[in-house]
N, C-alpha and C positions, 0 to 999 in steps of 0.2 A: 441461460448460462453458456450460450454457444462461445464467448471469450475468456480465458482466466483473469480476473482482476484482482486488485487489493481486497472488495469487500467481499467478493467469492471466496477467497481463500480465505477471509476473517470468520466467514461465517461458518466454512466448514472444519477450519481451528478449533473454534469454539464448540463446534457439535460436536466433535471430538473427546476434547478435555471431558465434556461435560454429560458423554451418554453412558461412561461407566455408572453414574448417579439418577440418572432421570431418562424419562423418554422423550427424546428428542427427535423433532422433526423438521426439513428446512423445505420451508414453503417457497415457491421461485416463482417471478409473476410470466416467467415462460409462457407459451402457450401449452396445452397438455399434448403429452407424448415426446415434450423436448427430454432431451437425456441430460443428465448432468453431467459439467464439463470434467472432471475431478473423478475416481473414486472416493466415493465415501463409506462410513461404514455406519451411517443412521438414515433411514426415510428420509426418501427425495420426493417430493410434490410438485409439481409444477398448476399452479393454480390461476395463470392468467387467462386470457384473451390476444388473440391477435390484437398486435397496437395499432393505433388510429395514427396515421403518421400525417395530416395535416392539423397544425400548432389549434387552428382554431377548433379542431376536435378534438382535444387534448381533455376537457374537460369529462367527456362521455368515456376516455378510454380510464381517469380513476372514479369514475362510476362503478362500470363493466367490475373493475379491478376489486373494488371496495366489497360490491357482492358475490366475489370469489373468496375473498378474503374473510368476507362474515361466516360462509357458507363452513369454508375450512374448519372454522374456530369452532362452530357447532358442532363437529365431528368429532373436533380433535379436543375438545375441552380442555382448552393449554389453561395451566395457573399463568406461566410466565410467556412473556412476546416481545422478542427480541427484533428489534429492527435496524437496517443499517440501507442508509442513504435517502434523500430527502421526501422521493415516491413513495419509499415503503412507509417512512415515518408518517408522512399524513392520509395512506389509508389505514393505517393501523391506528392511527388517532381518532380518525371518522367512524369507525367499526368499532372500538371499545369497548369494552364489556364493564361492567362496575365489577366482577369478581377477580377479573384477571391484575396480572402485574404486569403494566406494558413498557418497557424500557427502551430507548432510541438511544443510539453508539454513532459518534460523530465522528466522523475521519476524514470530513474535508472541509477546508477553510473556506467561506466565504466573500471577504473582502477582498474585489479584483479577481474573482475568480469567475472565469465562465462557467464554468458548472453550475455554479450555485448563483450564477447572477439573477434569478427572479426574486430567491430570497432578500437578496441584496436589495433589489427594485421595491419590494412588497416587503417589509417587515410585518406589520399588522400580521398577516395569515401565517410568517413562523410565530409569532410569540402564541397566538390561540393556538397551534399544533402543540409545540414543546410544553406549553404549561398545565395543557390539557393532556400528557403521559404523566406516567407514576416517577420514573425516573431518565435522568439524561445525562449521560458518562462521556469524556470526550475523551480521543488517545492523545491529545496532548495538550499542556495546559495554554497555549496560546490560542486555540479553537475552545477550550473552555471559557476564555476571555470574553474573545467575539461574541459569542453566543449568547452570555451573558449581559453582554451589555447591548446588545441589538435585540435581544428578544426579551429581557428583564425577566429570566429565568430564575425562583427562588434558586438561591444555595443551598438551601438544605436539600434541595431535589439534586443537584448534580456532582460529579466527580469525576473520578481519572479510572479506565479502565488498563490492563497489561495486557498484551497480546501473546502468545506460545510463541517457541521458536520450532517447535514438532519433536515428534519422535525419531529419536536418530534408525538412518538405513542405510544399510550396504547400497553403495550405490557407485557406477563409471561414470567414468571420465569422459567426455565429449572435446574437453582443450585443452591446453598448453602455458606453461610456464608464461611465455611469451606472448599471453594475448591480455588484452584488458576486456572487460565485460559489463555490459548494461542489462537490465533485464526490470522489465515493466512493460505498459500499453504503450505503440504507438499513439500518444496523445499532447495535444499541446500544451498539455501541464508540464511531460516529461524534458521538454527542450529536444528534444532530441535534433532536430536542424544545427544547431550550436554545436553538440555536443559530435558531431560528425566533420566540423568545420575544428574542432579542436583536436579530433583525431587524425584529422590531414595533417596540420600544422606539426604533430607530434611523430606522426610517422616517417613524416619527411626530413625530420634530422634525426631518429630514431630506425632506421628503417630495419623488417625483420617481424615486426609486430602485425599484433593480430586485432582486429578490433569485433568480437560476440555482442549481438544483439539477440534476446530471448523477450519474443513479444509479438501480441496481435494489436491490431488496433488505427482506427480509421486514415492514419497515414501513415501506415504500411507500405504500401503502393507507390508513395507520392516519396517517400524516404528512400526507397531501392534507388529511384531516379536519381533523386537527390544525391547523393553518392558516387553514379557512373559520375553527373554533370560537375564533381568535385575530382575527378581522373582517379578513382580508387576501384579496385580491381575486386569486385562483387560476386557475392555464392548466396544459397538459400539453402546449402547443404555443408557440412563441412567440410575442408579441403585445405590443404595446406599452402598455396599460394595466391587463396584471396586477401585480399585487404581486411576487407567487411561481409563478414559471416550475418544474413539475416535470419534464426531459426524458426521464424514463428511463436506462435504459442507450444506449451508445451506441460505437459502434467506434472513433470520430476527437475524444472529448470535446475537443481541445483546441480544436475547433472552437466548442465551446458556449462557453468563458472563458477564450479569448485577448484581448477586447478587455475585459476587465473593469477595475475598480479598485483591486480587491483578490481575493485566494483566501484564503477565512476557513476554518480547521480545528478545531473548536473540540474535538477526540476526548479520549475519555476512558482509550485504550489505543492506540497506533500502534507500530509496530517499525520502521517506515522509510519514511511516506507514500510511493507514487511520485507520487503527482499532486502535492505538491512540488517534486520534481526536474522533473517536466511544467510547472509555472508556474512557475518558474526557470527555464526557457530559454525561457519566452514572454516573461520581464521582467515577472511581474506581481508584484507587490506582496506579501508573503506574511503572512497575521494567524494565528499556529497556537498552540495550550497546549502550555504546558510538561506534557506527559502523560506515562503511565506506559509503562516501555516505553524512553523518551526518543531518542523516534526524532525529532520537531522538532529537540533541542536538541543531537544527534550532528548533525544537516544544517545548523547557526548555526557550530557550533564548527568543523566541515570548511571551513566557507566561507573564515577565517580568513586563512592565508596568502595568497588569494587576492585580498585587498581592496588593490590596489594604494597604494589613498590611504586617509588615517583619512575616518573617515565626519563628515559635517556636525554630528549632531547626537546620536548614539549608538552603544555599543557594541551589536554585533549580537545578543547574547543579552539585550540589554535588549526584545527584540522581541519573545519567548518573553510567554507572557501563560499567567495561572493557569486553571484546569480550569475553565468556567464552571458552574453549578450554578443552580439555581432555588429550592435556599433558601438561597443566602448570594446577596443580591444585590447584594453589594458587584462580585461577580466580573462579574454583567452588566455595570454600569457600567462597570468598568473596558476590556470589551469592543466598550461603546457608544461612550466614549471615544475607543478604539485606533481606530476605523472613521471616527471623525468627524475626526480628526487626518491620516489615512492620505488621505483626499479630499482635503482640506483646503489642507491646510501642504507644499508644495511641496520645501522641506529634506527632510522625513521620507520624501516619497516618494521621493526620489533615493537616499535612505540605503539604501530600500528594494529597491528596483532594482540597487543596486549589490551587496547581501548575493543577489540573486535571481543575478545574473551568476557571482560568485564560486561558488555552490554548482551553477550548471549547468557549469560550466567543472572541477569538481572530478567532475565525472559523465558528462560527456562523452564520446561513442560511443567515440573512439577509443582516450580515454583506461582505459577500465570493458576496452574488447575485450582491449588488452594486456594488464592486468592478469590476464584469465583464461587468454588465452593462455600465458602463464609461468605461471600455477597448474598448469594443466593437465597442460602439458608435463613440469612438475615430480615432480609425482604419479606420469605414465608411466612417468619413469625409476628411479623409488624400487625 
């Protein structure tokens, strides 16, 4: 857990909600003695092995894995086995117990996706994983689709899980009115190349702006560059007259892009941002692609019920904006556009703000806690 990610913070969400009720523990396929990235405030494990980092010894390292993982469970005599992402799912399928209740939470799409492209390659070996756990939730129903139809997963075994928005805290301020803000892994799911090439564009007849990035992640490095060889005027700290702030990884991001303008996403595969559901309860302004996966446009469509009043000036999925691209630059523009509007025109921001409230109020601590609590409990008594 040396980087924060999505399913770091899902899984430490969920330990959360869920250790006022039960004893919870989150096993990491770390190697032991690794520290956890996060406070937490339930048992931390780290039960791997050093990973085998040639592809063709990949097999031996969920061996290693598998009898860490059996070994844990004999200790820890879990009823229930929560897993999140495609490694942990198939040792936890191989090590199975007939007592336990072993549940897999799906949070990223498969089709076209690098991540998941073995699954893609090799169906056979997901559908004997998936159908061989007790249950399979997915954070949004278009990766419930996939799954479904590539791996021929009963339905009565699967559904939609909700994710927390946390517990509210006193917390400062790291930016400014005037800056926009990204915040995820540096990864090529994120776009992020695009989304620095749409920050040029914007700044340069905008000028004054700030552009925050809050993220680790394998091009990190290759992005910083990225940036100079774009003539924008680069920090790793904050400061008031860089272009492009990059902070790292960070424990309390919503400290870096609470006080922003906008939270721009511009991904090319999401299964259910949480750093959405994080700037939706800070009330910021949300600019994200209609992406694969259709994790934005399940968090537009949830917000629904919740918009007391019709909105000023648009329906909320007219907010969704296309996959930007660097060679269709129609898509830039449309992006330059969305960001100059969103400052701007005071209607739009309100519109905005109010689809932000609707979608934290639909995710909300108390609200995500019950619902797992009656999953749970439901599960026990089957």
């Amino acid at each position: 857990m040396k980087q924060i990610g999505g399913a770091q913070k899902l899984a430490s969400s969920l330990a959360s909600i869920l250790s006022g009720t039960y004893s919870v523990t989150i096993a990491s396929f770390d190697p032991p003695g690794t520290e956890p990235c996060q406070n937490l405030d339930v048992t931390f494990q780290p039960i791997g092995k050093t990973s085998l980092r040639l592809r063709l010894l990949r097999p031996l390292d969920y061996l290693n894995h598998r009898s860490s993982l059996r070994s844990a469970k004999r200790r820890l005599c879990p009823d229930i086995v929560i897993s999140i992402l495609w490694r942990a799912d198939l040792i936890n399928a191989i090590c199975r117990s007939d007592r336990e209740i072993s549940i897999s939470l799906l949070v990223i799409n498969i089709i076209g996706n690098k991540t998941n492209r073995m699954l893609e390659k090799f169906p056979l070996i997901g559908r004997l994983v998936y159908n061989s756990l007790s249950r399979v939730y997915g954070i949004s129903p278009e990766i419930c689709r996939e799954f479904t139809d590539i791996f021929q997963i009963d339905q009565s075994r699967m559904g939609l899980f909700r994710v927390p928005t946390g517990e509210t805290v006193q917390i400062n301020s790291f930016n400014n009115s005037n800056s926009l803000a990204f915040c995820g892994r540096m990864a090529h799911e994120k776009n992020i190349p695009v989304l620095l090439g749409i920050f040029r564009n914007f700044v340069h007849k905008n000028p004054g702006y700030q552009l925050h990035l809050v993220g680790d992640g394998p091009l990190l490095s290759s992005m910083i560059e990225l940036a100079k060889s774009l003539e924008l005027t680069v920090s790793t700290q904050y400061c008031d007259h860089s272009d492009v702030i990059f902070f790292g990884s960070q424990e309390r991001p919503e400290e870096y892009i609470m006080n922003a303008s906008a939270l721009l996403l511009p991904s090319i595969h999401e299964g259910l941002p949480l750093v959405l559901i994080l700037a939706a309860k800070l009330g910021l302004p949300l600019l994200a692609s209609d992406c694969h996966g259709g994790g934005p446009r399940y968090l537009f469509t949830e917000a629904l019920p919740y918009l007391k009043n019709r909105l000023a000036v648009h329906d909320p999925l007219s907010y969704l904006l296309p996959i930007p691209s660097n060679s269709d630059k129609q898509t830039i523009n449309v992006w330059v556009s969305a960001i100059e509007e969103t400052v701007r025109e005071s209607a739009r921001r309100a519109d905005m703000k109010s689809i932000s409230h609707a979608i934290a109020k639909y995710h909300s601590y108390s609200e995500v806690r019950n619902d797992w609590l009656l999953l749970l409990d439901t599960l026990l008594k089957e």
